[in-house]
C-alpha positions in Angstrom: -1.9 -22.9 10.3 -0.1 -20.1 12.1 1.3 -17.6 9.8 3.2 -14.9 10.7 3.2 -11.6 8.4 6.1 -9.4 9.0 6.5 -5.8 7.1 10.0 -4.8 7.7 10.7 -1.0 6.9 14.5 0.3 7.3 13.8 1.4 11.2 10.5 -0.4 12.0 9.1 -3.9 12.4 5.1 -4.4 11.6 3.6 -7.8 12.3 0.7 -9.7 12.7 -0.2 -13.2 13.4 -2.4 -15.4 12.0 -3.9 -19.0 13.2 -6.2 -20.2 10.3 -6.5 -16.8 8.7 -7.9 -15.2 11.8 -5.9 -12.4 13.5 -4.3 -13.5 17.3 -2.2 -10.5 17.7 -0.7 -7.5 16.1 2.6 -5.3 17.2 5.0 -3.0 15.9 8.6 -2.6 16.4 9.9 0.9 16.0 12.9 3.5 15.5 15.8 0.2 15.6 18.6 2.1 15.8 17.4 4.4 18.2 18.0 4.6 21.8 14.2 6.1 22.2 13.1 2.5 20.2 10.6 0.3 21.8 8.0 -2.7 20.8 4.1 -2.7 21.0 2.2 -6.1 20.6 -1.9 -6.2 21.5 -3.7 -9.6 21.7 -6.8 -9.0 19.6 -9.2 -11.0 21.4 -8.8 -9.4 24.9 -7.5 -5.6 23.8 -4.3 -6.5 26.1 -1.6 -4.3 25.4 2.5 -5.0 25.7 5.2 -3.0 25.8 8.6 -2.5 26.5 11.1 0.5 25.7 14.9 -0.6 25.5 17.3 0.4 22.9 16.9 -1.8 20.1 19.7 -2.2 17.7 19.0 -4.1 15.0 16.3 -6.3 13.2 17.4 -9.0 14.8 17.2 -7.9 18.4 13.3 -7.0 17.5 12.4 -9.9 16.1 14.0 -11.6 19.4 12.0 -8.9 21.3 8.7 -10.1 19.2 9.9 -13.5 20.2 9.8 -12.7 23.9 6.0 -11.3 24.2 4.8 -14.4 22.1 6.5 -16.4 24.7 5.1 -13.8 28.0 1.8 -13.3 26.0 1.3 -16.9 25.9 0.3 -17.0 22.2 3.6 -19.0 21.0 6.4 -20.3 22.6 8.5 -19.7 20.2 9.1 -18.9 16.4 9.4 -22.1 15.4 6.0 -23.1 16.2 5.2 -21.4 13.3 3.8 -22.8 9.9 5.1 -20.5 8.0 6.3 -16.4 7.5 4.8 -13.8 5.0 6.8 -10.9 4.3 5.9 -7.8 2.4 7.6 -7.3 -0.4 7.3 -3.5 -2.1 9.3 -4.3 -5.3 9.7 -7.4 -7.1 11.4 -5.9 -10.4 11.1 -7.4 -14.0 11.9 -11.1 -12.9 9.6 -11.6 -9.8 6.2 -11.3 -10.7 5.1 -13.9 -8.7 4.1 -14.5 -5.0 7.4 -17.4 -3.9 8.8 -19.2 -1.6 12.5 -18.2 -0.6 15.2 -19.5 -2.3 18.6 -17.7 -2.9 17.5 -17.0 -6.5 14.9 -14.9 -4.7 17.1 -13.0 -2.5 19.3 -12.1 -4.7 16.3 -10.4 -7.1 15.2 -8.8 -4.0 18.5 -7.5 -3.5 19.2 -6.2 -7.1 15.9 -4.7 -7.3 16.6 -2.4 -4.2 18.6 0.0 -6.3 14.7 0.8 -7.5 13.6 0.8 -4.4 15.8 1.9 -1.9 13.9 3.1 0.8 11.7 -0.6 0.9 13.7 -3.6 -0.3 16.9 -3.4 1.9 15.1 -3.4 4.6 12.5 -6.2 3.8 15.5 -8.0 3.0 16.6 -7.6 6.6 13.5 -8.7 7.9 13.6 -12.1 5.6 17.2 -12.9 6.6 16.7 -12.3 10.4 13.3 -14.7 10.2 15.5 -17.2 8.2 18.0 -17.1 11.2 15.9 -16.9 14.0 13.4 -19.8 12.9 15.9 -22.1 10.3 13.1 -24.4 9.7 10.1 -22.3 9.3 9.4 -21.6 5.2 9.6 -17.9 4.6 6.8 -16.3 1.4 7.9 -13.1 -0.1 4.3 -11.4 -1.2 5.6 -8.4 -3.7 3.3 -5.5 -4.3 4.4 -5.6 -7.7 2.4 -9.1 -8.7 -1.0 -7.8 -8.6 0.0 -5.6 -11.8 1.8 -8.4 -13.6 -1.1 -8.5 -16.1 -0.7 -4.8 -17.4 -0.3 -5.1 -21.2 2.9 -3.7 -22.7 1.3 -0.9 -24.1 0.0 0.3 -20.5 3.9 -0.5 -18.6 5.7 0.7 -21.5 7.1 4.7 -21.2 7.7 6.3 -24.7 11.5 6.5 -23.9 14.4 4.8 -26.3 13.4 1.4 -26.2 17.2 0.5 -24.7 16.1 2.0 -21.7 13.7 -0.7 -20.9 15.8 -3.8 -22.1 18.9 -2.5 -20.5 17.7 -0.9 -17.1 13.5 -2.1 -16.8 12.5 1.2 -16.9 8.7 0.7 -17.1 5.8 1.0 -15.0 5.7 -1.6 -12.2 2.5 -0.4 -10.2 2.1 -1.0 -5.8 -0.3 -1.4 -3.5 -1.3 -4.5 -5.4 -1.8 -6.5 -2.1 -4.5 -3.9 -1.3 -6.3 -3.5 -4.4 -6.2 -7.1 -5.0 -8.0 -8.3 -1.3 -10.6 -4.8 -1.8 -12.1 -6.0 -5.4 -12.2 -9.9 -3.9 -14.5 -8.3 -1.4 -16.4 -6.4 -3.6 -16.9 -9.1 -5.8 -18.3 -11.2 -3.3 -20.4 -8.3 -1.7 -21.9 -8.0 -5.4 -22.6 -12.1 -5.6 -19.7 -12.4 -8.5 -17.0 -14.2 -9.0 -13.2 -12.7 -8.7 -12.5 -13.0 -12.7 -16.0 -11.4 -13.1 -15.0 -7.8 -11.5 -14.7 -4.9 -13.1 -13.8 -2.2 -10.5 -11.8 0.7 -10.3 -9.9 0.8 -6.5 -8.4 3.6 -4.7 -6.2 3.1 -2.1 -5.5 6.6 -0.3 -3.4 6.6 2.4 0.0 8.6 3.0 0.7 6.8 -0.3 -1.8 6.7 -2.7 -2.5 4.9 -6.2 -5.8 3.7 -8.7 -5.9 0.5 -10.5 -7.8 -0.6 -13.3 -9.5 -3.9 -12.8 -10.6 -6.4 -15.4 -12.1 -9.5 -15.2 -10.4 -9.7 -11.9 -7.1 -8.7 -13.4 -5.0 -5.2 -13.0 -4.9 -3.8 -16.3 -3.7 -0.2 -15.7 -2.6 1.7 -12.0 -1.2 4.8 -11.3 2.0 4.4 -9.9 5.1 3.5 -12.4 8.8 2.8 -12.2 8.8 4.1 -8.1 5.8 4.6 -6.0 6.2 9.0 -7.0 4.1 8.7 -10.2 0.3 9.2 -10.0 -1.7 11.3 -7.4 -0.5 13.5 -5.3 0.1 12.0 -1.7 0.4 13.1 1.4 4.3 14.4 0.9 4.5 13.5 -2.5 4.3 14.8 -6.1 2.9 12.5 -7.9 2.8 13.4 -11.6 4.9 16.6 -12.9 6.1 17.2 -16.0 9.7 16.0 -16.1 11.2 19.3 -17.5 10.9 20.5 -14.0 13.4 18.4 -12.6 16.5 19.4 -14.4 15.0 23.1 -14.2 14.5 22.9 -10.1 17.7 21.1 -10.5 19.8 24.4 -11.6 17.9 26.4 -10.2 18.0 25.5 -6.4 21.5 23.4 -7.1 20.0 19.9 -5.9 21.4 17.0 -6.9 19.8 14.0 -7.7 19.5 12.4 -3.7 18.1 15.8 -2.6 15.7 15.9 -5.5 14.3 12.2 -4.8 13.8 13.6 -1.2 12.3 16.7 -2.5 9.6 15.2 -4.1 9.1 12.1 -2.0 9.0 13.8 1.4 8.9 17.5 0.8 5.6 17.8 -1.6 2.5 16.6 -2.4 0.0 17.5 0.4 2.2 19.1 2.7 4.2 20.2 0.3 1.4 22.7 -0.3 -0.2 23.6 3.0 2.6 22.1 5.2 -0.3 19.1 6.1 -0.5 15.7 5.1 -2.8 14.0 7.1 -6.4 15.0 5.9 -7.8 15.4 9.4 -5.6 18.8 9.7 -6.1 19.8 6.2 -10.1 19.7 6.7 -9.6 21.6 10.0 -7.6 23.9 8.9 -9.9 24.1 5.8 -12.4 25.4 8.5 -10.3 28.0 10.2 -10.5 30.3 6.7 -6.8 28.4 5.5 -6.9 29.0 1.7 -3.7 26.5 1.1 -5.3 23.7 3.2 -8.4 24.3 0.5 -5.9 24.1 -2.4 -4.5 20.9 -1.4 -7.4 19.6 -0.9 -9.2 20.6 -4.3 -5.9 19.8 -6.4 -6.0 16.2 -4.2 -9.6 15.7 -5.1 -9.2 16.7 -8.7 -5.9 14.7 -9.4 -7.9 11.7 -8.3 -10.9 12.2 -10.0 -8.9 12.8 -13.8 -7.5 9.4 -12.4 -10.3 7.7 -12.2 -12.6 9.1 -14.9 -9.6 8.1 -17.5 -9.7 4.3 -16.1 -13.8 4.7 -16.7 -12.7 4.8 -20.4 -10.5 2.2 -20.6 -12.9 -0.6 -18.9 -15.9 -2.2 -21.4 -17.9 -1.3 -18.2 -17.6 -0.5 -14.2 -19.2 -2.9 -12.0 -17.5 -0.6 -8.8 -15.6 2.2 -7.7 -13.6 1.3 -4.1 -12.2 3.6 -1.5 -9.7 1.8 0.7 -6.6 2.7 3.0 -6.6 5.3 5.6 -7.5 8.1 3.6 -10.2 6.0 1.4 -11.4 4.9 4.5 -12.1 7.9 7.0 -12.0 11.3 5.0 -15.9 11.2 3.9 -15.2 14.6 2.2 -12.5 13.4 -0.5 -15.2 10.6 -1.2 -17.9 13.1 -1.8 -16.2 16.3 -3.6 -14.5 13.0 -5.9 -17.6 11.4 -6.5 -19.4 14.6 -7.6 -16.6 15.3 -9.9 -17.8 12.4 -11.6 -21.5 12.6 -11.5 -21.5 13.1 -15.7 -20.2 9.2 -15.7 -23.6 8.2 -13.5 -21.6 8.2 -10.3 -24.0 9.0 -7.7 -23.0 9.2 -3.5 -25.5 9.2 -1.2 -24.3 11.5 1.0 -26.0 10.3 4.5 -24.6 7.0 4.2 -21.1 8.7 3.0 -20.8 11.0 6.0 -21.7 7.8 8.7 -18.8 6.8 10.9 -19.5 3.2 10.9 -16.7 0.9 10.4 -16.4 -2.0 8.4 -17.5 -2.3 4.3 -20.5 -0.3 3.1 -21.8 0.8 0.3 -22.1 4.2 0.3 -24.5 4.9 -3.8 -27.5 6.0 -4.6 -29.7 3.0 -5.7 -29.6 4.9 -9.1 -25.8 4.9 -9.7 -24.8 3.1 -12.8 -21.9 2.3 -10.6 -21.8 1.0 -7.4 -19.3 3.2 -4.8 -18.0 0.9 -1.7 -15.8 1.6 1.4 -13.6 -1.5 2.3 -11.4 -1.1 4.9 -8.3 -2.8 3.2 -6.5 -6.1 4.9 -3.1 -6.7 3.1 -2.0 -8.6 6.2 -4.4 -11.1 6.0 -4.1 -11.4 2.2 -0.4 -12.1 2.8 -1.1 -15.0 5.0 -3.7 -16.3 2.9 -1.0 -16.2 0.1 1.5 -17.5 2.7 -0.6 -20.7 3.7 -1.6 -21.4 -0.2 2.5 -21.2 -1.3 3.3 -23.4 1.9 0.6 -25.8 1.1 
């Protein structure tokens, strides 16, 4: 089957496509709208890379412009050679809870859903109706990052607000990043010889956006993200938890109102917010150079995830494995290893050689004595989408 896996953001176009499951090519469209936009693609097997810079004014003129290096590249003559299209979903609200098929049903959820999240769902939205326009026949799959989570008990999603608040407007937790953690514990679980409703794991996925889950018997029982993707850990530019009073107080204070709070704490805080970094490589640099803020973002990253984590360690009957995944997860040995040894009292032990080696791909990166295994899996929500994709289709 060849799947293609679009992730449409409100100025960008990620794709990758897939012929049974394995990767062909991978491209990103970027800053539609803009007269400085331009499209990448790179053919996996050969490291051949494409390019063109034009203006690009809409969605629809860069998936044409994807269209058009499929057709030069010689990897598909057109879209509607295609099996089938995935399409990242961020939010699927209280109604869509599981992976689908398109129908208008669907698009209309999607749609009422993106007054929760603005920033995502109009422009996934985009994406799906340009697809559905530019290849009539090929089924589209909406993936939501939502569905991983659907099996947190009510006790876990619930806040402790008036109960009309949740039957009126959904205000509960929702969770993200379910995509990743969901295709990281399938790995582990086959790395430790065990079946997916066997796992008990705790994931982190750390990238610019960060969030824990809880996993069960396979399932997601708890994560740290809520309502929007803002609650939880601090992230590269945002806040993560804070306690609530401080909003109407900043409020007054500075004279916000409530669009200029959102940005506040979505793109003002968090990492950079403290040291004016947010990608770690910087941070640990500037760590170096004597910066005492770069070392307090750091320290108050590491400890926020660590709380995190230790708290989901109570809430399991036991933890098979603890999973770093995403950019962050992935590369930044040093938030693996101060983390870890915040959590040596639970039997966590890193081994710190196999930690700091720049090998890619999944390790495992314990001690043979840790009561709980600690992996590295370099996170493939793309490919989980098409799997998805090709299992909805079929």
């Amino acid at each position: 089957m060849k799947i293609l896996v679009l992730n449409s953001g409100s100025s960008s176009i990620k794709f990758k496509l897939f012929e049974n499951q394995k990767a062909v090519c991978s491209g990103l469209v970027e800053k539609i709208g803009n007269h400085q936009s331009k499209i990448e693609l790179k053919i996996l097997k050969t490291g051949t890379k494409m390019r063109r810079d034009t203006h690009i004014g809409d969605h629809e003129k860069g998936l044409k412009l994807v269209n058009e290096l499929f057709e030069e590249s010689g990897i598909l003559k057109d879209l509607n050679e295609l099996d089938g299209c995935g399409h990242r979903i961020v939010h699927g609200g209280k109604n869509l809870t599981e992976h689908c098929l398109v129908n208008d049903f669907v698009l209309e959820e999607i749609h009422r859903v993106s007054s929760i999240a603005p920033l995502h769902n109009p422009a996934h939205l985009a994406g799906i109706k340009t697809m559905m326009k530019a290849a009539p026949k090929v089924p589209n799959a909406t993936i939501f990052d939502t569905a991983f989570h659907k099996t947190i008990p009510d006790y876990a999603y619930m806040y402790a607000l008036p109960y009309d608040y949740y039957t009126e407007y959904n205000i509960r937790k929702y969770g993200f990043h379910g995509t990743s953690h969901s295709y990281v514990s399938q790995r582990v679980a086959k790395l430790m010889g065990k079946k997916n409703e066997e796992i008990n794991a705790i994931s982190a996925h750390l990238g610019n956006g960060a969030s824990v889950c809880a996993i069960e018997n396979g399932k997601s029982i708890d994560t740290s993200m809520g309502f929007t993707p803002l609650e939880g850990l601090i992230m590269g530019t945002r806040c993560g938890d804070i306690d609530p009073a401080t909003i109407p107080f900043i409020a007054k204070a500075k004279d916000l109102n409530p669009d200029k709070l959102d940005t506040m704490m979505n793109k003002q805080s968090g990492l950079y917010g403290i040291c004016g970094y947010n990608d770690f490589r910087d941070i640990i640099s500037e760590i170096q150079n004597g910066n005492n803020l770069a070392r307090l973002a750091f320290e108050m990253y590491c400890y926020r995830l660590a709380k995190y984590i230790g708290s989901y360690f109570a809430i399991l009957p036991y933890t098979d494995a603890l999973i770093f995944t995403a950019g962050v997860g992935e590369n930044a040995a040093a938030v693996r290893k101060l983390t870890c040894e915040k959590l040596k009292h639970l039997g966590i032990e890193i081994d710190e050689q196999l930690n700091e080696e720049n090998s890619s791909g999944e390790k495992e990166i314990s001690t043979k004595n840790s009561k709980t295994k600690i992996f590295v899996i370099p996170t493939d929500e793309e490919l989980e989408i098409a799997k998805i994709t090709e299992s909805l289709i079929s």
